[in-house]
N, C-alpha and C positions, 0 to 999 in steps of 0.2 A: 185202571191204574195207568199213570204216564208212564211212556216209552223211552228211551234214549238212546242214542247212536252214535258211532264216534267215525269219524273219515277216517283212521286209524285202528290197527292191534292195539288195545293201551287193556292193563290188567288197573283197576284200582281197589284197594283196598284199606280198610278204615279197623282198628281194635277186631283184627283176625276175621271181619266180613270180607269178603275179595267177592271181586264180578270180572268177569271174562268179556270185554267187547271184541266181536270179531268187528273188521272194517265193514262198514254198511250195513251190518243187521241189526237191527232193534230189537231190545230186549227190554223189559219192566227192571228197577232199579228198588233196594231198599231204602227209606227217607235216608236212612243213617250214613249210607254212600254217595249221596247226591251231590253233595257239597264240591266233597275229593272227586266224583265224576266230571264235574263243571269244571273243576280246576286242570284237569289231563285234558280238555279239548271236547266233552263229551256232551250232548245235546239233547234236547230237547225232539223228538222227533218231528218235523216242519220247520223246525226254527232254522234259522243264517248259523252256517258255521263259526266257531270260536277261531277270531284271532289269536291266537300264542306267542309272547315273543320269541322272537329266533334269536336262538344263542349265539353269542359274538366267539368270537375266537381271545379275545382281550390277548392280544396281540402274538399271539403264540403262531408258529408256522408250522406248514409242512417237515421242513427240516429239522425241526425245536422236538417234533415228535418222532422222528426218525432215529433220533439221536437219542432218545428216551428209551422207545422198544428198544435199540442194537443194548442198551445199557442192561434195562429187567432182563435179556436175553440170555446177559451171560452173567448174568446173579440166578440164575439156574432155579429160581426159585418159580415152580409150577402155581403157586397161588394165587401168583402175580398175573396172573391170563386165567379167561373163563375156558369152561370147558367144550369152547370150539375151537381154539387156541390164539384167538387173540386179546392183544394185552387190556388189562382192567384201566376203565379211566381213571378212578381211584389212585392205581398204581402210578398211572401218568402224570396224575397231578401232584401226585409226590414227588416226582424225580422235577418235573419242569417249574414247580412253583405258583403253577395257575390251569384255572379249569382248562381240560380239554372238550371239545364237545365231539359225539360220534360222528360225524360228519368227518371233521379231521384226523379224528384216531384212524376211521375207514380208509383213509385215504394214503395215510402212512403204514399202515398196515400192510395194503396191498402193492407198495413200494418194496417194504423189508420184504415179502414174499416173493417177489418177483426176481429179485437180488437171489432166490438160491441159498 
């Protein structure tokens, strides 16, 4: 059976099949997941790793999202953040208008936190 490997944590799952990739270890793959596997970044074991594009910001800034958390903050509403407490991009993208990507949420994130 072929192997596959992701440089990545990535869970993929296809109609309730899910596979756990931990980063660097190879594991055997169902056909049924293969597809969705290839598609999160995940390989072939010996093969070149997968390009992925990298998410743009589509012009949203640091302060765009700042302004966003301080807002979900005191809409008091818990559902609005995962449960490590920071806010959902989902939620983000409703207040701003336009995808957030984790990279930016992270990073305003750890602004409102530091702020006290």
């Amino acid at each position: 059976m072929t192997e596959y490997v992701s440089d990545n944590t990535v869970v993929v799952s296809v109609g309730g099949i899910t596979a756990l990739f931990q980063a660097g270890v190879p594991r055997p793959l169902r056909p049924a997941l293969v597809g969705a596997a290839l598609a999160a970044g995940v390989r072939e074991v010996g093969a070149a790793p997968i390009e992925l594009p990298t998410p743009t910001n589509d012009g949203v800034t640091v302060d765009d999202v700042v302004v966003a958390i301080r807002e979900l903050m005191a809409e008091g509403n818990a559902k609005l953040f995962a449960a490590n407490g920071e806010p959902k991009l989902n939620a983000l993208k409703a207040k701003i208008g336009k995808p957030v990507t984790d990279a930016l949420r992270d990073e305003a994130w750890a602004l409102v936190k530091a702020e006290g």
